[in-house]
PAGUTI-528203 format. One line per field, with one value per atom (N, C-alpha, C, CB): residue in one letter; y negated, x negated, z negated; atom name. Coordinates in steps of 0.05 Angstrom, whole numbers. Last residue first. Glycine has a CB too. Example, Ala and Ser with C-alpha at 12.3 -4.5 7.8 and 13.67 -1.06 7.14 Angstrom:
<drenses>
aa S_S_S_S_A_A_A_A;
v 45_21_-1_12_114_90_66_89;
u -257_-273_-258_-282_-264_-246_-264_-226;
w -142_-143_-157_-114_-156_-156_-156_-181;
at N_CA_C_CB_N_CA_C_CB;
</drenses>
This chain:
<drenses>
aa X_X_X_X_X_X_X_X_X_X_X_X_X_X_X_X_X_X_X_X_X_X_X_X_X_X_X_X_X_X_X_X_X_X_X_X_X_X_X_X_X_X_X_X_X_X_X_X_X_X_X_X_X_X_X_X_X_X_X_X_X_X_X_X_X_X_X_X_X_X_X_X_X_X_X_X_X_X_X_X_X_X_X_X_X_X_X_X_X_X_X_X_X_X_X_X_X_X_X_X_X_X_X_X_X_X_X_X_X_X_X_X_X_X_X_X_X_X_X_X_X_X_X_X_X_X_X_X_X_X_X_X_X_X_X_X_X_X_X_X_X_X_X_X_X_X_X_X_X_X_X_X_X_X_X_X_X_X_X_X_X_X_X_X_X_X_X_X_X_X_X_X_X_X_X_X_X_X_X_X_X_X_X_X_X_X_X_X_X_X_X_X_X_X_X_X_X_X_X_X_X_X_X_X_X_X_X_X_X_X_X_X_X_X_X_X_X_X_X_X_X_X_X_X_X_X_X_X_X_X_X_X_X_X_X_X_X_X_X_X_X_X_X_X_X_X_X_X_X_X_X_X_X_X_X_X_X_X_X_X_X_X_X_X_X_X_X_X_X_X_X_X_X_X_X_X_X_X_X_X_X_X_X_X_X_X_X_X_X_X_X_X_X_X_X_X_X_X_X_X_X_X_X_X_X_X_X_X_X_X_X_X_X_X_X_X_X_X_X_X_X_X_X_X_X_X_X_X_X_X_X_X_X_X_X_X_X_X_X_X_X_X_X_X_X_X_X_X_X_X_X_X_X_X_X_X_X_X_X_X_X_X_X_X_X_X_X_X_X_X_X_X_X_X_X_X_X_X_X_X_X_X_X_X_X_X_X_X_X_X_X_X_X_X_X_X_X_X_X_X_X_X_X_X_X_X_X_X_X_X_X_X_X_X_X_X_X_X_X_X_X_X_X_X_X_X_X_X_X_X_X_X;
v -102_-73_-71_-74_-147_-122_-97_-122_-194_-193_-166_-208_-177_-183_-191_-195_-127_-142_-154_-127_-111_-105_-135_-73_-95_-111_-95_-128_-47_-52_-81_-24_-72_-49_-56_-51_-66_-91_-66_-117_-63_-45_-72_-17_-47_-71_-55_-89_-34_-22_-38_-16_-93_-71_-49_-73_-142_-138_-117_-148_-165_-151_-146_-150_-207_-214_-191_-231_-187_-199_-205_-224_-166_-148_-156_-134_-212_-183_-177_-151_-228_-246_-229_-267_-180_-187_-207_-201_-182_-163_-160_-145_-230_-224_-207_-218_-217_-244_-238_-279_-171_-169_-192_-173_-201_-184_-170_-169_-241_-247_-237_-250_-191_-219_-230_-260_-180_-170_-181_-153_-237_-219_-196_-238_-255_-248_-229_-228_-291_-271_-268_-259_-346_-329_-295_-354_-398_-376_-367_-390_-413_-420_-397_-430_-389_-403_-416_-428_-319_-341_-371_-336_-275_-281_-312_-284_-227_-260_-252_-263_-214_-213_-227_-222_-172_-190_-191_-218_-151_-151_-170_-121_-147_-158_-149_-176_-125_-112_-132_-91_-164_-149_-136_-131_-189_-213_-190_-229_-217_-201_-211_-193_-231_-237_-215_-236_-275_-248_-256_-240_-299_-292_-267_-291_-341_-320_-314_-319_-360_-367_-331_-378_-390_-369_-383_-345_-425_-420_-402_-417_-423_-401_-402_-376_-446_-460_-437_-469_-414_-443_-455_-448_-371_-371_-404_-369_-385_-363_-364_-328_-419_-408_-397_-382_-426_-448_-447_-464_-365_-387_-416_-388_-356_-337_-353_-310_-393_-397_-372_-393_-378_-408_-404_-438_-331_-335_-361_-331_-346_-319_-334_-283_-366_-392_-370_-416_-341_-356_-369_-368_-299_-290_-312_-273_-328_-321_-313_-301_-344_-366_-354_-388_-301_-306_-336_-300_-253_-274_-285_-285_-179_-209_-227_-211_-128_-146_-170_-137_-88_-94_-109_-74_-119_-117_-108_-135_-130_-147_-125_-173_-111_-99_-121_-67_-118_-110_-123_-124_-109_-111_-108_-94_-136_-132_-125_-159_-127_-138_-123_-103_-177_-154_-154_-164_-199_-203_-172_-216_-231_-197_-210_-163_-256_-249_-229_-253_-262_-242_-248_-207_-300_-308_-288_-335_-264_-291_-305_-304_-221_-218_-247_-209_-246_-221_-234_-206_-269_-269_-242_-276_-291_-262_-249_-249_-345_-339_-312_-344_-326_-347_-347_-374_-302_-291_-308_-296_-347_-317_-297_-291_-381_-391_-360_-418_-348_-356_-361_-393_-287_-319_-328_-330_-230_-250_-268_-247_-166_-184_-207_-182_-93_-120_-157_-118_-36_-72_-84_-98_24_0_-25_0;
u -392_-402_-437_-399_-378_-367_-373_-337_-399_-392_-389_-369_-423_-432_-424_-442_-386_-377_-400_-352_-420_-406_-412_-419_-445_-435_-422_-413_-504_-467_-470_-445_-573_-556_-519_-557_-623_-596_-581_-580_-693_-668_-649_-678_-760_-730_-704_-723_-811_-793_-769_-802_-840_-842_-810_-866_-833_-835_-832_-824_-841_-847_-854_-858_-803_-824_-847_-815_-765_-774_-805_-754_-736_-756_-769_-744_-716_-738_-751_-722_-677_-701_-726_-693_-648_-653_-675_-625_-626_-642_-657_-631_-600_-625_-629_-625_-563_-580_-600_-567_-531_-543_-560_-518_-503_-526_-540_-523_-475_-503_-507_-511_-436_-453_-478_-421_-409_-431_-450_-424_-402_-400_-420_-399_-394_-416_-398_-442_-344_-352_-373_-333_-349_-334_-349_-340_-368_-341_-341_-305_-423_-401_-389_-393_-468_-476_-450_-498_-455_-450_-457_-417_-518_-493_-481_-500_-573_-560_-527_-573_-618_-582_-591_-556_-686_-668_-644_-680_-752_-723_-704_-711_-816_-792_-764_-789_-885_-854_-835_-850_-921_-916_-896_-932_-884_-905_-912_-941_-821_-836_-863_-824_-747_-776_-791_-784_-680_-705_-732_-714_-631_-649_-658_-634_-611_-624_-633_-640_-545_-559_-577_-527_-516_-522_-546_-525_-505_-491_-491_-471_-537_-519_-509_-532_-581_-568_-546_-587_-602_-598_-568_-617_-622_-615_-593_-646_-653_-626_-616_-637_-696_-683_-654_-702_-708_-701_-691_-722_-706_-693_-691_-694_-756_-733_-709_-744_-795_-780_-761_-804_-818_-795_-780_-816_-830_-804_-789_-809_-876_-860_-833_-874_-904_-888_-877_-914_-914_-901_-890_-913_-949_-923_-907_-922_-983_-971_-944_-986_-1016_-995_-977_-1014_-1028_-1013_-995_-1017_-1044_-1046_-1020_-1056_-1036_-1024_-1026_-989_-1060_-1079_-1066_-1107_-1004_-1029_-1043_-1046_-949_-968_-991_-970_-891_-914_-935_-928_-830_-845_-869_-835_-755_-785_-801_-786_-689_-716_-733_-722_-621_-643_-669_-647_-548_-578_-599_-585_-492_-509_-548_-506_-435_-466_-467_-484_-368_-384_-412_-364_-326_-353_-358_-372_-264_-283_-305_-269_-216_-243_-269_-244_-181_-187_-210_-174_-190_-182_-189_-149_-240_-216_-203_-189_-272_-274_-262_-294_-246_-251_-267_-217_-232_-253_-273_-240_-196_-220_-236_-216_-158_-174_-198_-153_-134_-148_-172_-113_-117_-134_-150_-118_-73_-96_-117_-86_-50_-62_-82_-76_-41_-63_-59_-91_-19_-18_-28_-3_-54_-45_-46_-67_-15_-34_-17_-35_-17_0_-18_19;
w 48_61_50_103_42_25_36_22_62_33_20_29_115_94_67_99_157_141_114_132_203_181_162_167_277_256_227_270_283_278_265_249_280_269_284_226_321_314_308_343_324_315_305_286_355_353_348_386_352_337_338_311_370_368_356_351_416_394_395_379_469_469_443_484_479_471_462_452_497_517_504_527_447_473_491_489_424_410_433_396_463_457_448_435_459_488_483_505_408_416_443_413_407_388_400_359_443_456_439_454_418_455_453_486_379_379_396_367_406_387_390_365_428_453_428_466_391_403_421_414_336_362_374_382_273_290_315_271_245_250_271_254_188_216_226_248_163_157_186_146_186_185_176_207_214_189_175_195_213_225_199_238_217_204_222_167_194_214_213_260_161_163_181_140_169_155_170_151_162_171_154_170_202_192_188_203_189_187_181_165_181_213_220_221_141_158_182_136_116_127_133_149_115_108_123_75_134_136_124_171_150_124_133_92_198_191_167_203_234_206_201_174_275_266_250_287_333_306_286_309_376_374_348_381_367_387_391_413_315_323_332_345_347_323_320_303_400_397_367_404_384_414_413_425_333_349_379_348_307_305_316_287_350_347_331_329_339_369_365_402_278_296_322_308_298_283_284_256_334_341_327_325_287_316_330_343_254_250_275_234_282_275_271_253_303_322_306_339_246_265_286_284_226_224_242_203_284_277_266_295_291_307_285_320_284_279_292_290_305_287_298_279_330_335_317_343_290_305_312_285_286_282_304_286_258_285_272_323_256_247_266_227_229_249_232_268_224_195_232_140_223_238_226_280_213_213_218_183_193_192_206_218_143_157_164_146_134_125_149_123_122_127_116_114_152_161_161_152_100_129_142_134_52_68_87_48_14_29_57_21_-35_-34_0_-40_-25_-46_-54_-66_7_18_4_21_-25_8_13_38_-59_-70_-41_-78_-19_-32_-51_-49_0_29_2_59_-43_-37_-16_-59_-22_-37_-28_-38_-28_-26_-40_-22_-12_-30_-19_-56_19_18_-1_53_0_0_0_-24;
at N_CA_C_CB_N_CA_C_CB_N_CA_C_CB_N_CA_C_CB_N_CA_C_CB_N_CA_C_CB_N_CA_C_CB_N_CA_C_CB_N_CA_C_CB_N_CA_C_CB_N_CA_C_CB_N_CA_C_CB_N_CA_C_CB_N_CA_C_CB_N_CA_C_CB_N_CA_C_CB_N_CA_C_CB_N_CA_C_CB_N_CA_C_CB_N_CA_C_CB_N_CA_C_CB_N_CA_C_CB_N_CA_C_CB_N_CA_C_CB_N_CA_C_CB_N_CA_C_CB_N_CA_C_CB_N_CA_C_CB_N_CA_C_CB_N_CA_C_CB_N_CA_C_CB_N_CA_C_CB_N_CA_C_CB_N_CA_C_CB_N_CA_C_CB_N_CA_C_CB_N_CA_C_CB_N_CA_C_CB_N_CA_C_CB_N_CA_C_CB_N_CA_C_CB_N_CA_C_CB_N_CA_C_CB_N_CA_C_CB_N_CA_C_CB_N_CA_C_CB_N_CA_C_CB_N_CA_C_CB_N_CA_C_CB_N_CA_C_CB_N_CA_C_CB_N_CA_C_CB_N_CA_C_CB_N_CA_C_CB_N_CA_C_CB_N_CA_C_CB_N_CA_C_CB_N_CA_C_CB_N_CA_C_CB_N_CA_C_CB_N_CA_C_CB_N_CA_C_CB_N_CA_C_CB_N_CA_C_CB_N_CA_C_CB_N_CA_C_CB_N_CA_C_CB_N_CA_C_CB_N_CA_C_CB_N_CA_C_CB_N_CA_C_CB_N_CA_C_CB_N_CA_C_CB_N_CA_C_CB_N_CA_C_CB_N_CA_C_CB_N_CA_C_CB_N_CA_C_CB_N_CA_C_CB_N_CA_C_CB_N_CA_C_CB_N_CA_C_CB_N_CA_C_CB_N_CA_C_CB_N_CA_C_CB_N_CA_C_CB_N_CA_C_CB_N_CA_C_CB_N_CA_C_CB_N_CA_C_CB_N_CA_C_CB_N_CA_C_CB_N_CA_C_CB_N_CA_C_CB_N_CA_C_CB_N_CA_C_CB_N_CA_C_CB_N_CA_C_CB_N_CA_C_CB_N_CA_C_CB_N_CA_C_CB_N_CA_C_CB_N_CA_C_CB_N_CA_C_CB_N_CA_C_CB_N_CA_C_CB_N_CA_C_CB_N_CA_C_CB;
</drenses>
């Protein structure tokens, strides 16, 4: 039986309307890639496609990365994002490139 909730109980709970979903990524540098390369690697991964696509990254790492992307807004990640991150990954000839499913980042 669904439970019924307040738009204002949903929004805080983050459910149906305003449930996020994101997609978690990872890859992989090169042995022996400079740390500047990695760093200006990651700028131009959020100033190319991160960015200018409404999306928000938290990731760490320094040859192994992984981390969320998400919408930097209430909303939902598409597949089309996760085709353009993984289409930028490869071009750049990053290693081990893995874009998991979307799911839901509050409750999955």
């Amino acid at each position: 039986m669904a439970t019924q909730r307040s738009r204002r109980l949903r929004k805080k709970m983050h459910l149906d309307e305003f449930q996020e979903l994101g997609f978690s990524v990872n890859f992989t540098f090169e042995e022996g890639t400079s740390e500047a390369e990695i760093d200006s690697t990651v700028d131009a991964l959020i100033n190319e496609v991160i960015e200018p696509n409404g999306l928000a990254f938290d990731g760490s790492g320094y040859l192994q990365w992984e981390g969320l992307i998400c919408l930097e807004k209430i909303g939902k990640c598409t597949e089309e994002h996760q085709e353009q991150v993984r289409k930028w990954l490869n071009e750049r000839q990053l290693k081990d490139v893995r874009v998991s499913e979307l799911f839901d980042v509050w409750w999955d």
